[in-house]
VMD Tcl script that draws the C-alpha trace (Angstrom):
set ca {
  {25.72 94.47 -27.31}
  {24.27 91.12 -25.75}
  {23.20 89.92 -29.49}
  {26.46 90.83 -30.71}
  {28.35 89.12 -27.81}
  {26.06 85.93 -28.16}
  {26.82 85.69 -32.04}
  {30.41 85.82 -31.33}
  {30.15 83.12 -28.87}
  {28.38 81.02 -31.54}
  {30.82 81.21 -34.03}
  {33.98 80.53 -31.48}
  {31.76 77.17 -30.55}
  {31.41 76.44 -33.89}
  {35.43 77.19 -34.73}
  {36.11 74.81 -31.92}
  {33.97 71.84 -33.66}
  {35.47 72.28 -36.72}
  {39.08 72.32 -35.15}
  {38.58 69.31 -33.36}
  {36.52 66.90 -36.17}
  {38.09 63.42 -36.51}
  {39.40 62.52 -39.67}
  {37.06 60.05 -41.47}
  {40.12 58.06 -42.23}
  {41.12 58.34 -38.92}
  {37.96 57.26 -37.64}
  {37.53 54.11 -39.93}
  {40.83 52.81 -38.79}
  {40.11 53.28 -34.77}
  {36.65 51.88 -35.54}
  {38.87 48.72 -36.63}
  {40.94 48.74 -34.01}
  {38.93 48.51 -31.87}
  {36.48 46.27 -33.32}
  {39.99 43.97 -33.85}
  {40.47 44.26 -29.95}
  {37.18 43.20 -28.65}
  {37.23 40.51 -31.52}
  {40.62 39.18 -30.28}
  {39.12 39.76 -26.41}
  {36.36 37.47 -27.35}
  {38.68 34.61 -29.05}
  {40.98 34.93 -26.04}
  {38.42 34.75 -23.35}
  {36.90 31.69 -25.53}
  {39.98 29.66 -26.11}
  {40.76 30.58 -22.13}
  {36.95 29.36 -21.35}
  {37.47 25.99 -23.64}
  {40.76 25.12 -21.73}
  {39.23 25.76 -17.87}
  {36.49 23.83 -19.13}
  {38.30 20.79 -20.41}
  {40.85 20.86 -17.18}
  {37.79 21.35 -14.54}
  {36.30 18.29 -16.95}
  {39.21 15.76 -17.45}
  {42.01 17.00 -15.14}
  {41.09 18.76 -11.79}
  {40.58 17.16 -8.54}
  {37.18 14.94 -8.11}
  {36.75 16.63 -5.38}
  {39.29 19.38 -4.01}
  {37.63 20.00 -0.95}
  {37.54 16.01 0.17}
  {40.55 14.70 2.13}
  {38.84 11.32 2.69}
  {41.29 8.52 2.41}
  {40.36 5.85 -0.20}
  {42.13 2.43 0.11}
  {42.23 0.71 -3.83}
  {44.97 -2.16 -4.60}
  {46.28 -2.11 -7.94}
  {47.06 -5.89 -8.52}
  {49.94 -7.50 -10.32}
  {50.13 -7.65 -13.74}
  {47.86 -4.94 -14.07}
  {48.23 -2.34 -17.25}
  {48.14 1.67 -17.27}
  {44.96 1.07 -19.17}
  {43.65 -1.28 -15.90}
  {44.80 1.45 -13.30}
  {43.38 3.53 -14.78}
  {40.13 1.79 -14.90}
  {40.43 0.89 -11.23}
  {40.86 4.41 -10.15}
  {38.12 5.52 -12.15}
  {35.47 2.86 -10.88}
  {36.91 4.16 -7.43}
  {35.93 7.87 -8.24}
  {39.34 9.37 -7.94}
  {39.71 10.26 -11.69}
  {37.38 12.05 -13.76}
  {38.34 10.66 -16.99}
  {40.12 7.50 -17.81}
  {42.01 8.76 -20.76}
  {43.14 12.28 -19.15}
  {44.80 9.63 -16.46}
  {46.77 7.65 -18.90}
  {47.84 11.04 -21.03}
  {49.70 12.22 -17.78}
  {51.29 9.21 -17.08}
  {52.31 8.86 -21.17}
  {53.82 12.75 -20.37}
  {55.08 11.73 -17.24}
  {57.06 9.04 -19.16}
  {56.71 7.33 -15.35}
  {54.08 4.28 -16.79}
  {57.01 1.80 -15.93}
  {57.95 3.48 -13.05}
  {54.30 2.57 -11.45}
  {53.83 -0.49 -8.78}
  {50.98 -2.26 -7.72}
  {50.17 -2.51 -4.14}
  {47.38 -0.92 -1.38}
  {47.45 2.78 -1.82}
  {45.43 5.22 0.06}
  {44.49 7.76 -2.36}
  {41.85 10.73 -1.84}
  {39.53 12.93 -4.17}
  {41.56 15.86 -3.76}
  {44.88 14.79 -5.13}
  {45.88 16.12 -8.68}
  {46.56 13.68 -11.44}
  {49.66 13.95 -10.85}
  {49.94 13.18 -6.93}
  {48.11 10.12 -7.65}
  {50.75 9.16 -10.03}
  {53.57 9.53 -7.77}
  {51.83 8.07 -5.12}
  {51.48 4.76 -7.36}
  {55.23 4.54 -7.62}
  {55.72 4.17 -3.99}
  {53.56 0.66 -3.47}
  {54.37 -1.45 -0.60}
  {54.69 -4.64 -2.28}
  {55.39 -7.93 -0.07}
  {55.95 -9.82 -2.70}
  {58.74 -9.71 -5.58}
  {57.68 -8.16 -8.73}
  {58.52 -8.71 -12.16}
  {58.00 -6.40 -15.15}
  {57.33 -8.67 -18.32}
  {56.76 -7.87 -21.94}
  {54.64 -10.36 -24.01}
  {55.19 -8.91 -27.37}
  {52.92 -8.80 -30.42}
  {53.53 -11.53 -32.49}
  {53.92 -14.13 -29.95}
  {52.25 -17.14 -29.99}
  {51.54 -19.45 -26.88}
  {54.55 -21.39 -26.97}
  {56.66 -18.55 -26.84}
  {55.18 -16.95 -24.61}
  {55.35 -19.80 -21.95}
  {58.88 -19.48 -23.22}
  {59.74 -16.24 -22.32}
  {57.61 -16.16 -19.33}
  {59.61 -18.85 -18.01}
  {63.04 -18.56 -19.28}
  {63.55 -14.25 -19.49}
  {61.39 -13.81 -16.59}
  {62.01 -16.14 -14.58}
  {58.42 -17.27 -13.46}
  {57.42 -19.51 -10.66}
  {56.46 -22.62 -12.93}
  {57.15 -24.31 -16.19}
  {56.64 -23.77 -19.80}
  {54.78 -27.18 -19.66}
  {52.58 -25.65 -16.78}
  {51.89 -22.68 -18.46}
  {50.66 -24.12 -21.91}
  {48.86 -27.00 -20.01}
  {46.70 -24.20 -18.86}
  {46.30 -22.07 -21.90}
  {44.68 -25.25 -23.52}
  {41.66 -25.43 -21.08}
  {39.21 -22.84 -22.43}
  {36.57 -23.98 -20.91}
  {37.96 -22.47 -17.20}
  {37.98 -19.20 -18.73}
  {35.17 -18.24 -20.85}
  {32.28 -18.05 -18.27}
  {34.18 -15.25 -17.45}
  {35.16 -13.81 -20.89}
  {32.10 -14.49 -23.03}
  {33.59 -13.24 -25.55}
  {35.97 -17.10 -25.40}
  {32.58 -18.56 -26.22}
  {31.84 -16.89 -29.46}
  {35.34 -19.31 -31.25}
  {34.21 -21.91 -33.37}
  {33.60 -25.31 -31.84}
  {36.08 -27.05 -34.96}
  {38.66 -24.67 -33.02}
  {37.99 -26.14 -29.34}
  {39.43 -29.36 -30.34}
  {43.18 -28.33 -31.28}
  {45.43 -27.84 -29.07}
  {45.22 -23.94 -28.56}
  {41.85 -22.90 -28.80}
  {42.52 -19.45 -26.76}
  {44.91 -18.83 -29.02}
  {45.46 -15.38 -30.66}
  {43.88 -13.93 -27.28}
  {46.28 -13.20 -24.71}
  {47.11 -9.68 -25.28}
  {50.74 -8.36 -25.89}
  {51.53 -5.74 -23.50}
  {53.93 -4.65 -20.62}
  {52.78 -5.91 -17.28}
  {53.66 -6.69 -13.89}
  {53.58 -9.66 -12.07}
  {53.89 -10.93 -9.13}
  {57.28 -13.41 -9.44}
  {54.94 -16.35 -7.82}
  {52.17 -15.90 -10.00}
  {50.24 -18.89 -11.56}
  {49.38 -19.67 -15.12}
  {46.06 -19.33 -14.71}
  {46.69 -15.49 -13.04}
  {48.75 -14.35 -15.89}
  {46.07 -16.05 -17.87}
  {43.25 -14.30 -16.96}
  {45.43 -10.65 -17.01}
  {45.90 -11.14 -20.35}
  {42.75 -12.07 -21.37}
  {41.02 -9.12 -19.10}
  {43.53 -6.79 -21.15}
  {42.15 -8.23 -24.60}
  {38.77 -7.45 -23.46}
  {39.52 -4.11 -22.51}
  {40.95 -3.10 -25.97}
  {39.36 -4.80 -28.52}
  {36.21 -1.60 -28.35}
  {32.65 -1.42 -28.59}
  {33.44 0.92 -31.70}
  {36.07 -2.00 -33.25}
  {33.39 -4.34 -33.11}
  {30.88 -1.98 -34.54}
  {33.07 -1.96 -37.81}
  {33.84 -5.93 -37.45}
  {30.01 -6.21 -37.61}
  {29.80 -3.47 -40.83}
  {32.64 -5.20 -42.43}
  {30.82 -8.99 -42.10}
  {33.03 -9.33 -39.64}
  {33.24 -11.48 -36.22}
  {35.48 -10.60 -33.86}
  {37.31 -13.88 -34.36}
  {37.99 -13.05 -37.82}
  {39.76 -10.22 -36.84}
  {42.05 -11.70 -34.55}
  {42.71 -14.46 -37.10}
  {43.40 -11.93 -39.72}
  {45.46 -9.73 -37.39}
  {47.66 -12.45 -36.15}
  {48.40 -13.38 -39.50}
  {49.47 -9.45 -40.52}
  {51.55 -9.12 -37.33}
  {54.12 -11.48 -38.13}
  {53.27 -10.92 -42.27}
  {55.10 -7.47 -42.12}
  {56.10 -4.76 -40.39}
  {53.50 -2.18 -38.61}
  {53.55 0.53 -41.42}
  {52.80 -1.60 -43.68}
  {49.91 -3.28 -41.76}
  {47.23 -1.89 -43.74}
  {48.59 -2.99 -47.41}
  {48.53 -6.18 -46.31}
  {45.34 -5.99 -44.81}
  {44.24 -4.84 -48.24}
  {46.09 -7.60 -50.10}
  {44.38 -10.19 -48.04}
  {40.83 -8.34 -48.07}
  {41.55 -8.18 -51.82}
  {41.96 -12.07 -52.03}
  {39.56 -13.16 -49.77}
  {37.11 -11.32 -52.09}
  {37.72 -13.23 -54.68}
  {38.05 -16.79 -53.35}
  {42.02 -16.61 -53.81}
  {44.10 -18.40 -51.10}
  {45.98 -15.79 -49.03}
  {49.51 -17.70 -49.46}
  {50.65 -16.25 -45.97}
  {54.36 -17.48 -44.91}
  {53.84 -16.39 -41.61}
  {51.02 -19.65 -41.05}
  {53.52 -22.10 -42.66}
  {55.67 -21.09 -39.98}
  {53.29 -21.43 -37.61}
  {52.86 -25.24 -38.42}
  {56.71 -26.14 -38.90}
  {58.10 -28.49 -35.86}
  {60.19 -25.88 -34.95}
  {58.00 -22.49 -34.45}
  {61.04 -20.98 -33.15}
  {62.06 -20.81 -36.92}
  {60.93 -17.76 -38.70}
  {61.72 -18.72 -42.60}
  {61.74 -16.91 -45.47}
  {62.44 -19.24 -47.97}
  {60.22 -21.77 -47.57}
  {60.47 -24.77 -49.62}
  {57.39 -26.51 -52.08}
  {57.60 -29.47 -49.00}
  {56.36 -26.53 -47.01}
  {53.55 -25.11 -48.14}
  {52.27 -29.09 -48.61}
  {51.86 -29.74 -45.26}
  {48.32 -30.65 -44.95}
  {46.64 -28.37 -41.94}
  {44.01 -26.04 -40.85}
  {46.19 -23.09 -40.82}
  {47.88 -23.86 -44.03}
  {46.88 -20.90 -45.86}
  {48.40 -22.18 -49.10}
  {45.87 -24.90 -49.49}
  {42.81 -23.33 -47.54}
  {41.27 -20.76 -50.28}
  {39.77 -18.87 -46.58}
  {40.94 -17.73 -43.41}
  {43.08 -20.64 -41.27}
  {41.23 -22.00 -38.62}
  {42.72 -19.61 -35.89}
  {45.13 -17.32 -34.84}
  {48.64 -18.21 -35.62}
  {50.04 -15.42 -32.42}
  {48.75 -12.32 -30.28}
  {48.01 -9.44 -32.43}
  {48.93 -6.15 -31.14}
  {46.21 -3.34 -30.96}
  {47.47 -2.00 -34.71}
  {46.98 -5.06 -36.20}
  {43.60 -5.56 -35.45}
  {42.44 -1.68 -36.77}
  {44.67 -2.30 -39.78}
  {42.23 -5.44 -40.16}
  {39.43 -2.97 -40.05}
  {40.72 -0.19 -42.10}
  {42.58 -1.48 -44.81}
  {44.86 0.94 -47.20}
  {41.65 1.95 -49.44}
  {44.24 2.86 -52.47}
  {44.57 -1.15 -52.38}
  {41.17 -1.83 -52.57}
  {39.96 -0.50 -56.06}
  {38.23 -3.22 -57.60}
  {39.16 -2.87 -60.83}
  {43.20 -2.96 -60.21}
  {42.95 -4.22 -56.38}
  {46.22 -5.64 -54.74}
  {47.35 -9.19 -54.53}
  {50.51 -9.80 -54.11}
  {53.64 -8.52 -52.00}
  {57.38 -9.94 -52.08}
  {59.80 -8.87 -49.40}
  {62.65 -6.42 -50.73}
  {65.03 -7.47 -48.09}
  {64.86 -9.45 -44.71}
  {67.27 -6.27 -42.96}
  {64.69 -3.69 -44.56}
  {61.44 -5.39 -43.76}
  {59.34 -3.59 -46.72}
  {57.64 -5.63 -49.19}
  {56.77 -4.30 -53.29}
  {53.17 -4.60 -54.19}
  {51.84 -5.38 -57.13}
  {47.93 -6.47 -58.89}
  {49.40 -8.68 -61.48}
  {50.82 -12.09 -61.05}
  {53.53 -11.34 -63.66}
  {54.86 -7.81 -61.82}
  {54.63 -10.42 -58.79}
  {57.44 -12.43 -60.66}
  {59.57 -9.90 -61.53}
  {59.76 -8.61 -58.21}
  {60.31 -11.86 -56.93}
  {63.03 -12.82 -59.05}
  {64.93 -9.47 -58.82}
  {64.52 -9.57 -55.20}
  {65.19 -13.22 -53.96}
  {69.12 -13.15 -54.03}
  {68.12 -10.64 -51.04}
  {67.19 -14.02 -48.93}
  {69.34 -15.97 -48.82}
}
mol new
graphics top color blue
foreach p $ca { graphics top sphere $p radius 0.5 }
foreach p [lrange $ca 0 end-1] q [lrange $ca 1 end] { graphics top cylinder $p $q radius 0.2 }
display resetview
């Protein structure tokens, strides 16, 4: 009876297993599952690791714990990229760029004065931001644009006559003439050519276009140096790394750059990098408009037609008769104008059909046709040229 009893017992357990067996389809697809779950868990809890990582890196506190007041004064005419800089140095940022992303998503860069602040280590990103718009500032600011493009005169010009500044156009280009103030303090002043130091603007090219504030009684030479400290800031270690592969100096590329700014417009920066790269190549005068301009009594007068008289008149910068680069900067390049300098449109550059020529479509438009042969050049000129006048 016990035998029997145990046999019986056997064969229920073994009914049971056989009742309950997974389905080896079944089983593949939970196997996948959850292999598909832990897989996602993992990319999840990466991705989620990554972004803590980068915040507790670039955007957290310096210190959340440390209340410690920090006095810093932001000074006029000082850029997002300076204030940055200065907060930085004063170890209440972690990261320099991270600083001026918020305030570009902030849309609050204009909004920003300078002025004492007491800032601490444990103030977000964002505190420190709003805190820079409330400045005490004794004296009256002014929030000035020198644009790309401008050269020295002009900006005296609109320093003194859309600003408003404490002195006179006279005053201000009497002291953009004397380099030699200037470039113990900017080295990089002492690396343009001697021939240069004799004209009348050595320093030009230089004086960075950019948004700053001032203060409405600042001097020449205070604007002077901001926008010389600003050009020393942006033209990189990295942009002069490329300068040097390129045969470069970093003189070059500001003479090349001004020449591009006010050559065309900044999408097409890069062709005409190549067009000029292209020429300079091969010996072939770069035939810029932009430097005849830059000679004419009247620099206030942006031409298009220019007439045979023109191109004649016998200078430095004329790059009709000069088969090189003029002797300096005709303006201020902007930052784009000096990379397109350094990475010109490669599609331009083949050597066997390279670029080397361009004729504006239409002064309105701003575009220019681009050709390799002198006779395509011709035709584009002619069928264009009624678009002058």
């Amino acid at each position: 009876m016990a035998d029997s009893s145990a046999a019986n017992s056997k064969d229920t357990s073994q009914l049971n297993c056989k009742k309950f067996k997974i389905h080896p389809l079944l089983k593949k697809i939970m196997r996948q599952i959850l292999i598909f779950i832990v897989s996602l868990s993992i990319v999840v809890g990466v991705f989620v690791f990554i972004i803590y990582t980068m915040y507790e890196k670039f955007f957290m506190p310096v210190d959340p714990g440390n209340d410690t007041p920090i006095t810093i004064e932001v000074p006029m005419g000082t850029s997002v990229n300076g204030i940055a800089k200065i907060l930085y140095e004063n170890k209440l940022i972690r990261n320099t760029g991270a600083f001026k992303l918020m305030v570009d998503l902030s849309d609050k860069a204009n909004d920003m004065q300078a002025g004492k602040y007491e800032l601490s280590q444990n103030m977000t990103l964002n505190e420190i931001i709003d805190e820079l718009m409330t400045g005490q500032v004794s004296v009256t600011t002014v929030l000035a644009t020198i644009r790309e493009g401008d050269d020295i005169r002009k900006i005296a010009s609109r320093l003194v006559n859309e600003y408003n500044m404490n002195f006179t156009e006279e005053e201000f280009i009497k002291e953009a003439r004397n380099i030699e103030k200037y470039e113990n303090d900017f080295p990089f002043l002492k690396t343009i050519p001697e021939e240069r130091r004799k004209l009348e603007f050595p320093m030009e090219g230089y004086l960075f276009p950019d948004t700053y504030y001032f203060f409405a009684d600042s001097t020449p030479e205070r604007i002077i140096r901001t926008l010389l400290s600003e050009f020393e800031d942006s033209f990189s270690s990295e942009m002069q790394q490329k300068a040097d592969e390129m045969g470069m100096t970093m003189d070059e590329v500001v003479i090349l750059a001004s020449i591009i700014q006010n050559e065309a417009k900044p999408e097409e920066f890069t062709k005409v990098s190549a067009v000029f790269h292209n020429r300079l190549r091969i010996g072939m005068p770069l035939q810029a408009d932009a430097t005849i301009n830059y000679i004419l009594p009247d620099r206030e007068v942006n031409q298009v037609n220019l007439t045979t008289e023109d191109t004649k008149i016998q200078s430095p910068y004329n790059t009709y008769l000069v088969e090189k680069l003029p002797i300096g900067p005709i303006s201020s390049p902007g930052l784009e104008a000096m990379e397109a300098v350094l990475n010109p449109y490669e599609e331009y550059m083949n050597e066997d059909e390279p670029m080397l020529y361009y004729v504006l479509i239409d002064p309105e438009i701003g575009l220019h046709a681009f050709n390799s042969t002198y006779e395509a050049h011709i035709r584009d000129k002619n069928k264009y040229q009624a678009n002058w006048e």
